[in-house]
C-alpha positions as CSV (number, residue, x, y, z in Angstrom):
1,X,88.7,80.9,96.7
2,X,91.6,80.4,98.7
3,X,95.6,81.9,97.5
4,X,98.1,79.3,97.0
5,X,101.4,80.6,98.4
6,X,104.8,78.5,96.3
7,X,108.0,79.1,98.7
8,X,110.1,78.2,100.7
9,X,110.9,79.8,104.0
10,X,114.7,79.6,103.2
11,X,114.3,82.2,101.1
12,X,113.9,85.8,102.3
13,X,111.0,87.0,99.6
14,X,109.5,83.7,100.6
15,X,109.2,84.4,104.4
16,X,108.2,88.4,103.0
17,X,105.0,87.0,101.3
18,X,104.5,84.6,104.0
19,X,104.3,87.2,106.9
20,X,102.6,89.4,104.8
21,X,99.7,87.1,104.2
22,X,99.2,86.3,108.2
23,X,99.5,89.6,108.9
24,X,96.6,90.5,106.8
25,X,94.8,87.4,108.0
26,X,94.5,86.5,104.8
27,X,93.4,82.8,104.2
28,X,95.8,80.7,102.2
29,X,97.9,77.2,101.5
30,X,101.3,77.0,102.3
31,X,102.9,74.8,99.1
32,X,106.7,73.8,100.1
33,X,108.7,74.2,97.1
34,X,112.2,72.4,97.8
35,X,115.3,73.7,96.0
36,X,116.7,71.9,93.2
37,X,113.4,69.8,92.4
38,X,112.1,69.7,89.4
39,X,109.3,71.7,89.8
40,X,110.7,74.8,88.9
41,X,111.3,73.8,85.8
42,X,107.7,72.0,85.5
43,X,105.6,73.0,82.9
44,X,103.0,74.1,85.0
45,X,105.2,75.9,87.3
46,X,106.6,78.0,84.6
47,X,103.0,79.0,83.5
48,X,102.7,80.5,87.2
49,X,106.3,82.4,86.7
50,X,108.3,81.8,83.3
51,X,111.7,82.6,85.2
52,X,110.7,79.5,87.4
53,X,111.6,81.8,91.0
54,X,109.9,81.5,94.1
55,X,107.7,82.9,95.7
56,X,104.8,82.8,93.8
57,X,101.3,83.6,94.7
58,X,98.3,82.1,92.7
């Protein structure tokens, strides 16, 4: 099963959990969250983290 990384490399803690995953070699999918779309306040995004922040790992 492969991680599903939500970010976006603007942010700092974004770029953390990035680096940290190809540093460990760790096989994963990048998912581009942009800023202001609605998908932080999606309903299935909020499941994954209720305050609706990035990054999130699944």
């Amino acid at each position: 099963m492969s991680l599903k990384l939500y970010a976006n490399l603007i942010s700092q803690p974004s770029r953390a959990a990035e680096w940290v995953l190809r540093l460990k070699k760790q096989e994963h999918e990048f998912v581009a969250t942009d800023f202001g779309s609605a998908t932080f306040t999606s309903p299935q995004f909020l499941a994954m983290n209720p305050n609706g922040l990035i990054p999130v790992l699944q």
